[in-house]
PDB file of N, CA, C, O and CB in Angstrom:
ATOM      1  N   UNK A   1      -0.518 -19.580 -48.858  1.00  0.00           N
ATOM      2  CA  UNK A   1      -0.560 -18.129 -49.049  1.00  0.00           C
ATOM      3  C   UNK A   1       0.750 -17.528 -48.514  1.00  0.00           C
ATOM      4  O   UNK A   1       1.046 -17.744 -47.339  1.00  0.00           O
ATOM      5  CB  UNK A   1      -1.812 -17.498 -48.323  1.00  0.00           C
ATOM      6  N   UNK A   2       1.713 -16.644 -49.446  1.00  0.00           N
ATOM      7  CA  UNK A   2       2.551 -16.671 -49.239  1.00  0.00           C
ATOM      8  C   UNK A   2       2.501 -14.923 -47.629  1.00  0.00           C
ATOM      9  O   UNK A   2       1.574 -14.123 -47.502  1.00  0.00           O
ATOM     10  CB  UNK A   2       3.292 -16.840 -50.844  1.00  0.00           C
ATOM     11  N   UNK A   3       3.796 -14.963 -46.793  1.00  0.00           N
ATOM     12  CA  UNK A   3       3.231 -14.550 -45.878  1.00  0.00           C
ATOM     13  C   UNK A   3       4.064 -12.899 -46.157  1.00  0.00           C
ATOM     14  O   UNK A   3       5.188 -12.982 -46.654  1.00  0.00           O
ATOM     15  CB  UNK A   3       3.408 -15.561 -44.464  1.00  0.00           C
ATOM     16  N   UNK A   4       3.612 -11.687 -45.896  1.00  0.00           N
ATOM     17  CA  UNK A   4       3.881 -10.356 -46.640  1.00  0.00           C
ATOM     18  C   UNK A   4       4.142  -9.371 -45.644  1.00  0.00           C
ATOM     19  O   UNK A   4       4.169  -8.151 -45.809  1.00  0.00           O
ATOM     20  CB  UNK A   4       2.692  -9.863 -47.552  1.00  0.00           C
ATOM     21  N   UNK A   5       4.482 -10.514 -43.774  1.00  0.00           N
ATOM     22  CA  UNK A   5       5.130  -9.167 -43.363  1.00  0.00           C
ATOM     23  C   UNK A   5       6.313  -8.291 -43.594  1.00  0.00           C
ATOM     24  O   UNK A   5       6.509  -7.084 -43.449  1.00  0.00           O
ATOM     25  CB  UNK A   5       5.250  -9.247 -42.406  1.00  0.00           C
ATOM     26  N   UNK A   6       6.861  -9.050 -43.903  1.00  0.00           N
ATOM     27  CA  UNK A   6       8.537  -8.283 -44.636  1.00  0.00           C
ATOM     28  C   UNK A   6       7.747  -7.263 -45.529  1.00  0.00           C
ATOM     29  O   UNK A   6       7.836  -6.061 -45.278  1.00  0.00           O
ATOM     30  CB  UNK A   6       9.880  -9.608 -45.919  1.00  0.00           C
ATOM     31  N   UNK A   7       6.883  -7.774 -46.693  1.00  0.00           N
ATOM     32  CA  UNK A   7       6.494  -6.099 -47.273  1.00  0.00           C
ATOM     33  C   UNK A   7       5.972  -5.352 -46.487  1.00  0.00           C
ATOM     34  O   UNK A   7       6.327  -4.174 -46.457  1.00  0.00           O
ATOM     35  CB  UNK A   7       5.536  -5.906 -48.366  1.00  0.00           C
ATOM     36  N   UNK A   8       5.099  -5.779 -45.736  1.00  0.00           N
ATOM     37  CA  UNK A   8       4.577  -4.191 -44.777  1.00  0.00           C
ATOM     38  C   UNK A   8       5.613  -3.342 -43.981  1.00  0.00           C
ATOM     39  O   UNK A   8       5.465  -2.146 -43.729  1.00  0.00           O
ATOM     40  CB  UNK A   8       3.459  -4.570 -43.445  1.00  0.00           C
ATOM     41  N   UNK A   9       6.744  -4.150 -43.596  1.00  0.00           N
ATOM     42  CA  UNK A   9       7.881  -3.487 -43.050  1.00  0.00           C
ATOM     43  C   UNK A   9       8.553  -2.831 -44.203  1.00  0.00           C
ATOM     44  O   UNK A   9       8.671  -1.615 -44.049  1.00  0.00           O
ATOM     45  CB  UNK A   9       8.817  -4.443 -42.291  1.00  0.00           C
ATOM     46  N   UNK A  10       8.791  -3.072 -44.764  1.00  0.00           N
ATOM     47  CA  UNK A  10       9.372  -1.445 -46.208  1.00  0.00           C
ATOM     48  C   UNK A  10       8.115  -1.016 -46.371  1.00  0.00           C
ATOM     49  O   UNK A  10       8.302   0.200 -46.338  1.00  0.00           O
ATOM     50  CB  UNK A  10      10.176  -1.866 -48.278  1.00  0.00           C
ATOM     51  N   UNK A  11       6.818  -1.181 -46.543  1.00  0.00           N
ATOM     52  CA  UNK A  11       6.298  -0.364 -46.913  1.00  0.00           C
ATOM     53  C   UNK A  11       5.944   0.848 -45.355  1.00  0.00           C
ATOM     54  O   UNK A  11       5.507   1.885 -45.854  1.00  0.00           O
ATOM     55  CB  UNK A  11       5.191  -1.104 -47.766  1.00  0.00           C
ATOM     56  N   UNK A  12       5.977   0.936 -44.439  1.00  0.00           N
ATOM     57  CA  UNK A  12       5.845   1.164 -43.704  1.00  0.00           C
ATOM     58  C   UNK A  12       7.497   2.055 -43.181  1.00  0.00           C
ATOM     59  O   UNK A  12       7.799   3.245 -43.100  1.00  0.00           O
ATOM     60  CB  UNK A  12       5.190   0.064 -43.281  1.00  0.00           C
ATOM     61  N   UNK A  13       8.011   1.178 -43.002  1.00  0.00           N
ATOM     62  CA  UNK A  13       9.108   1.744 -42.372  1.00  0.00           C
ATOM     63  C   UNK A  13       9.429   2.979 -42.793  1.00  0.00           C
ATOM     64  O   UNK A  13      10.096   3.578 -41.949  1.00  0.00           O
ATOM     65  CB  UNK A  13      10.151   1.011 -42.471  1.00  0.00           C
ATOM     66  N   UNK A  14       9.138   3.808 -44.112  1.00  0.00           N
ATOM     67  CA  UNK A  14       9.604   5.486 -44.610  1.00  0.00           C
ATOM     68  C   UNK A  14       8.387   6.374 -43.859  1.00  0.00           C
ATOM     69  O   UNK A  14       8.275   7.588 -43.686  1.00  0.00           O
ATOM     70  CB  UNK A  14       9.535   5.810 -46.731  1.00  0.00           C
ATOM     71  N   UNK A  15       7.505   5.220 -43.479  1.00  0.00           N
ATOM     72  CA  UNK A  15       6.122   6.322 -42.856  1.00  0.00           C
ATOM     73  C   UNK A  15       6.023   6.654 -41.824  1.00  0.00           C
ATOM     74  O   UNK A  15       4.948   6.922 -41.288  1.00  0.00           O
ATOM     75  CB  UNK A  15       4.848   5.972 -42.857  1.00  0.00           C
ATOM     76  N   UNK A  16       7.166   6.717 -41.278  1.00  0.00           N
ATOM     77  CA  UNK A  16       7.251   6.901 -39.594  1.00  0.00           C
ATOM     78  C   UNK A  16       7.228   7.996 -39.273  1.00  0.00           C
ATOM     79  O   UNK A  16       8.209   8.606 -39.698  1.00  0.00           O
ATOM     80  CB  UNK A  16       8.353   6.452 -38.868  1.00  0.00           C
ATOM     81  N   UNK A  17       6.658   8.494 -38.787  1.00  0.00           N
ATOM     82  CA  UNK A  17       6.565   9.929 -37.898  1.00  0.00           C
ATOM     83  C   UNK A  17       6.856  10.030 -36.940  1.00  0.00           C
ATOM     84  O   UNK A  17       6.365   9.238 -36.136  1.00  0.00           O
ATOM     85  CB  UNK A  17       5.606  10.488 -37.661  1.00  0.00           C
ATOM     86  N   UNK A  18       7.979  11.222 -36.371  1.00  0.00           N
ATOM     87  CA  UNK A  18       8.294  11.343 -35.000  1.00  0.00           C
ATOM     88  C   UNK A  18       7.074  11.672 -34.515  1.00  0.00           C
ATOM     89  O   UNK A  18       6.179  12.157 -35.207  1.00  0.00           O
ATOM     90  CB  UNK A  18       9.361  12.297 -34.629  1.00  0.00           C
ATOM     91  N   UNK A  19       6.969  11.346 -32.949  1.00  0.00           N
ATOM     92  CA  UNK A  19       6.083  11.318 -32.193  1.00  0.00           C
ATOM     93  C   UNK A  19       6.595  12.298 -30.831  1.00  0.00           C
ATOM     94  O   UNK A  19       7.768  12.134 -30.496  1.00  0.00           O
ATOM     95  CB  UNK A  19       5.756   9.844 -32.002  1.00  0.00           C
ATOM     96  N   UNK A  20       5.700  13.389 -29.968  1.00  0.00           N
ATOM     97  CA  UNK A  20       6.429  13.981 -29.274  1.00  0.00           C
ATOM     98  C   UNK A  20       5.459  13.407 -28.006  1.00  0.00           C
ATOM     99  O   UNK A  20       4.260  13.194 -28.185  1.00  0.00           O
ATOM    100  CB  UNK A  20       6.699  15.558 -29.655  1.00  0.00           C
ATOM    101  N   UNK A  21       6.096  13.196 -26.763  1.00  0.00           N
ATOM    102  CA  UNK A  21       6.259  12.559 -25.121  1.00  0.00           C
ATOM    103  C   UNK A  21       5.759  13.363 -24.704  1.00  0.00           C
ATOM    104  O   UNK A  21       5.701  14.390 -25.380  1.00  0.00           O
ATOM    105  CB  UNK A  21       7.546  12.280 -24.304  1.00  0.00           C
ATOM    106  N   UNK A  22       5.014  13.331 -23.125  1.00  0.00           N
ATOM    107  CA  UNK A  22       5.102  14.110 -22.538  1.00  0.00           C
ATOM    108  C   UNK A  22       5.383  13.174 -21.198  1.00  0.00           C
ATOM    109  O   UNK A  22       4.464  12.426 -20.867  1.00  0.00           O
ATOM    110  CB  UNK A  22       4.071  15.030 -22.754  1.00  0.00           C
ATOM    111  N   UNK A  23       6.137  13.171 -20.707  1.00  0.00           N
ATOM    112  CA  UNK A  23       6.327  12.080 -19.232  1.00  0.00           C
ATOM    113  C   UNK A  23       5.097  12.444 -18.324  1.00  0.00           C
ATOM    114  O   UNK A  23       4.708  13.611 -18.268  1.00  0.00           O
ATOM    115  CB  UNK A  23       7.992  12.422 -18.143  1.00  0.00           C
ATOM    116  N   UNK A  24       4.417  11.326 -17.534  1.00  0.00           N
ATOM    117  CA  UNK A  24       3.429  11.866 -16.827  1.00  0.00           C
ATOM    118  C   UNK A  24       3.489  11.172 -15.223  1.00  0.00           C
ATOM    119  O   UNK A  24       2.922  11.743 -14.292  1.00  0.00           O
ATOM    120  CB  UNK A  24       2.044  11.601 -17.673  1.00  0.00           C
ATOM    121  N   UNK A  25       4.224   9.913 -15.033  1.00  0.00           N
ATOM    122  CA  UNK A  25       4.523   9.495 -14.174  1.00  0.00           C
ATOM    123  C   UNK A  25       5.785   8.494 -14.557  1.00  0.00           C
ATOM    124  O   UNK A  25       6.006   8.174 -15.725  1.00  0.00           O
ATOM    125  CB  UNK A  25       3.417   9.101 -13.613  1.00  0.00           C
ATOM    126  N   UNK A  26       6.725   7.955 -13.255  1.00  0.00           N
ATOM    127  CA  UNK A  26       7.692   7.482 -13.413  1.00  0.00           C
ATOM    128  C   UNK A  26       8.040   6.700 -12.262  1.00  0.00           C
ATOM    129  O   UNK A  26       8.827   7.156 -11.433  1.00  0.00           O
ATOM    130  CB  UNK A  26       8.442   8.316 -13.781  1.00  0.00           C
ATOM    131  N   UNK A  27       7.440   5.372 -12.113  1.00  0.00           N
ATOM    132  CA  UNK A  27       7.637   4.524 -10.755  1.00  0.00           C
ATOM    133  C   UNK A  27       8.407   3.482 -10.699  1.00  0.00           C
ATOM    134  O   UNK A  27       8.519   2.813 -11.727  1.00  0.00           O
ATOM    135  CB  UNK A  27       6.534   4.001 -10.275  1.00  0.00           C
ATOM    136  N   UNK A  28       9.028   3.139  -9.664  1.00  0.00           N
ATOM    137  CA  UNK A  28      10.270   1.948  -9.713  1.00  0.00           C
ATOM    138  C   UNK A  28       9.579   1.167  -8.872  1.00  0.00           C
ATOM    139  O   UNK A  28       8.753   1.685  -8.121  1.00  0.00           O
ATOM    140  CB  UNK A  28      11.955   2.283  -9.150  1.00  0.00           C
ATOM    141  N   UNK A  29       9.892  -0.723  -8.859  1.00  0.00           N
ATOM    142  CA  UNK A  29       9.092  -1.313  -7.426  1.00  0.00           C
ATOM    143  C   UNK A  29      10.691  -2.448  -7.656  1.00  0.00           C
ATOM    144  O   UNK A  29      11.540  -2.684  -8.516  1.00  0.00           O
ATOM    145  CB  UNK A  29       6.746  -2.261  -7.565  1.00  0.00           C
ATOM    146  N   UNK A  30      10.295  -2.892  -6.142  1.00  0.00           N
ATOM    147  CA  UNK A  30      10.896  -3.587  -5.570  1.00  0.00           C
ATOM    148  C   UNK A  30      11.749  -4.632  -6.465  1.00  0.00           C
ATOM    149  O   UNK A  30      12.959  -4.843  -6.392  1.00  0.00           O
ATOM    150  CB  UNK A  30      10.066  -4.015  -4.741  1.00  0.00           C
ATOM    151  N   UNK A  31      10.970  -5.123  -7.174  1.00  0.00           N
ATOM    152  CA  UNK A  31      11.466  -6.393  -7.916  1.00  0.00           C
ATOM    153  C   UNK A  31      12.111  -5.670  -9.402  1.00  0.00           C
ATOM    154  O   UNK A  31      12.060  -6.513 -10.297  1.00  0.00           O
ATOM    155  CB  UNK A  31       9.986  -7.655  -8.221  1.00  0.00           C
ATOM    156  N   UNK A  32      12.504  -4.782  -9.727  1.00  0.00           N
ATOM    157  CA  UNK A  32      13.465  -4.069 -10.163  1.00  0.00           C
ATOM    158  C   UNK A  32      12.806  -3.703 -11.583  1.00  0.00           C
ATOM    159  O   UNK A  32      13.478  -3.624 -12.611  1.00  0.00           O
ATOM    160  CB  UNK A  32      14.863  -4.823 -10.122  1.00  0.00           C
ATOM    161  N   UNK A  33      11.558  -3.509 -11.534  1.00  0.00           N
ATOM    162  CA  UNK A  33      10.778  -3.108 -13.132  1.00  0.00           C
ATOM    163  C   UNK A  33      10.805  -1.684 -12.708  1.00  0.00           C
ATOM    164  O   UNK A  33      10.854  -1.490 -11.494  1.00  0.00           O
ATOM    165  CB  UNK A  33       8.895  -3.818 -13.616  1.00  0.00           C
ATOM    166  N   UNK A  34      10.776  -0.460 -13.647  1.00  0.00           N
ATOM    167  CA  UNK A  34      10.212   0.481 -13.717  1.00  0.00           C
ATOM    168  C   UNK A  34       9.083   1.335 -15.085  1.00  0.00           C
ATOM    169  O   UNK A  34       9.474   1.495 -16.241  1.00  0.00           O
ATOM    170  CB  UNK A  34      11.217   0.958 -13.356  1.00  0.00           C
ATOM    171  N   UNK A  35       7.943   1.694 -14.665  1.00  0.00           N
ATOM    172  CA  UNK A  35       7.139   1.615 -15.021  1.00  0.00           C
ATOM    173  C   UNK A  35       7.352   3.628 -15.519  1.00  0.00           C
ATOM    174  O   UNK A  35       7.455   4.590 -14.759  1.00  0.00           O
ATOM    175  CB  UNK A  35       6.128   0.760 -14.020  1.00  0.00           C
ATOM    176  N   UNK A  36       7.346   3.586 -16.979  1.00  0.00           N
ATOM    177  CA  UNK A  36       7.038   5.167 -17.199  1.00  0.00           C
ATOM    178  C   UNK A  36       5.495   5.118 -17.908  1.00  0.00           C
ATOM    179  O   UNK A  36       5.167   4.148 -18.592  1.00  0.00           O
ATOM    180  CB  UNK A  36       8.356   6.022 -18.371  1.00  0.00           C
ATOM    181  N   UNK A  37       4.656   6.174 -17.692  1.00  0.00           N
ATOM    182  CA  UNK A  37       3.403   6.423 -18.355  1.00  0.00           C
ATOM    183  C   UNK A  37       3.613   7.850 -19.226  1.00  0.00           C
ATOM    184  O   UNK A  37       3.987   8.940 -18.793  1.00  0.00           O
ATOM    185  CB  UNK A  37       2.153   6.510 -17.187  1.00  0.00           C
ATOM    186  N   UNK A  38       3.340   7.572 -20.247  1.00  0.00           N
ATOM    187  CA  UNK A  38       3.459   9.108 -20.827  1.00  0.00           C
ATOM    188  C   UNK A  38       2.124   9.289 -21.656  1.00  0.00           C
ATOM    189  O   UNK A  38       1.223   8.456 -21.760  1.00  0.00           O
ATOM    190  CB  UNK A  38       4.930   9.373 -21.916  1.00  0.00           C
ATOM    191  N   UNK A  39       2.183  10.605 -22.250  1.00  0.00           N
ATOM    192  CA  UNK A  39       0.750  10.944 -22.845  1.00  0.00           C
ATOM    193  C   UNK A  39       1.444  11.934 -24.362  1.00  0.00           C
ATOM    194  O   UNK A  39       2.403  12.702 -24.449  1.00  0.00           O
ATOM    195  CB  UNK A  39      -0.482  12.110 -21.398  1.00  0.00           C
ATOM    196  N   UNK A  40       0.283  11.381 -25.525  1.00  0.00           N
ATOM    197  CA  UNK A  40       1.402  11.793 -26.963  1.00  0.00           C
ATOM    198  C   UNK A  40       0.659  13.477 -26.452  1.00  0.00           C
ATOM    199  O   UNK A  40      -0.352  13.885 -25.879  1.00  0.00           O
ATOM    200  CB  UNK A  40       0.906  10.826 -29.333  1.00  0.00           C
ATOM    201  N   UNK A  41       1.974  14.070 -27.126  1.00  0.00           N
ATOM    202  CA  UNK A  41       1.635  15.640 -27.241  1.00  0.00           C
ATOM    203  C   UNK A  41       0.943  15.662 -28.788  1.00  0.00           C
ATOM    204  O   UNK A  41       1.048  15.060 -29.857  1.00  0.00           O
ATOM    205  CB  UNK A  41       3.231  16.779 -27.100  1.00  0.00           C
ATOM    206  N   UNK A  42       0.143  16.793 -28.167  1.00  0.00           N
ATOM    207  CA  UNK A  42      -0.898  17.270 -29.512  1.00  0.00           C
ATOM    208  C   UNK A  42      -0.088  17.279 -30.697  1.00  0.00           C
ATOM    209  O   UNK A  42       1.117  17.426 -30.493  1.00  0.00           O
ATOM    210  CB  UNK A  42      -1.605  18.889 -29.406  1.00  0.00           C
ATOM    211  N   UNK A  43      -0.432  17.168 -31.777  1.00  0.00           N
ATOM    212  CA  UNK A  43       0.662  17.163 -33.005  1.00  0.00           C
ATOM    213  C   UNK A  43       0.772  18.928 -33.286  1.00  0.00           C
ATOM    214  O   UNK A  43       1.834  19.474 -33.582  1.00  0.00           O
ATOM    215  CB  UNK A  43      -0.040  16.107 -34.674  1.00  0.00           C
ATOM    216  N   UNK A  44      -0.386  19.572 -33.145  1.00  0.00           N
ATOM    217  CA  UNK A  44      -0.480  21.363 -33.198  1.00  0.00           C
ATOM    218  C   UNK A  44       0.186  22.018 -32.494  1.00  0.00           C
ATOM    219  O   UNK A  44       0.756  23.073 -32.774  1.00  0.00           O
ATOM    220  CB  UNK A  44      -1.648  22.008 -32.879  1.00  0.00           C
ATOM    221  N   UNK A  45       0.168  21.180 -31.052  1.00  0.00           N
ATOM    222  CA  UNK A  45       0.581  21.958 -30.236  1.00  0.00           C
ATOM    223  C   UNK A  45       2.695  21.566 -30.121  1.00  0.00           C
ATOM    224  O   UNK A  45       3.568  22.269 -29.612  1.00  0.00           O
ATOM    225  CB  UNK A  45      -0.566  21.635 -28.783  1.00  0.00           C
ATOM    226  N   UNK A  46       2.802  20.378 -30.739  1.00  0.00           N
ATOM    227  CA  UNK A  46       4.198  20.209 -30.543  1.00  0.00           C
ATOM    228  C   UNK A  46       5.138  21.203 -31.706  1.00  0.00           C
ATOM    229  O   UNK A  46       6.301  21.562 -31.522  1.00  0.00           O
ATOM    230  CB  UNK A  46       4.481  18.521 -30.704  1.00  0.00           C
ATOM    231  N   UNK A  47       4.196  21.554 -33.055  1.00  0.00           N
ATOM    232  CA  UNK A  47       4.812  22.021 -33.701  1.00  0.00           C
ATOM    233  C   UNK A  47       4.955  23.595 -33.501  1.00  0.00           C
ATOM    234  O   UNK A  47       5.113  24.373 -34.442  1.00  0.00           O
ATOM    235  CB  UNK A  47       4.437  21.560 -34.702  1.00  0.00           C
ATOM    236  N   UNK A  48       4.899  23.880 -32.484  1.00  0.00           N
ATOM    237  CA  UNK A  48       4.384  24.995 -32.294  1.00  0.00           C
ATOM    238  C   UNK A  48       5.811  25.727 -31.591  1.00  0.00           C
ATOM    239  O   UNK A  48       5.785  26.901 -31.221  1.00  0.00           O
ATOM    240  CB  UNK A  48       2.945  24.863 -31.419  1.00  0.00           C
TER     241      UNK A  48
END
């Protein structure tokens, strides 16, 4: 069966929608990762 992720990537890739952030926390640790958490903004309320 031949394998069709390459088509889902064009078919997909024009369907992208910006997405709007809202930062909600932002932590650094020792061993040098930092960790952001964010939360999507309402789509009503971003166009707004």
């Amino acid at each position: 069966m031949p394998d069709n992720t390459e088509q889902q990537r064009k078919v997909t890739a024009d369907a992208v929608v910006p997405i709007e952030l809202d930062l909600l926390e932002q932590r650094s640790f020792k061993q040098g990762v930092t960790m952001h958490r964010y939360a999507l903004r309402d789509a009503k309320e971003a166009s707004l």
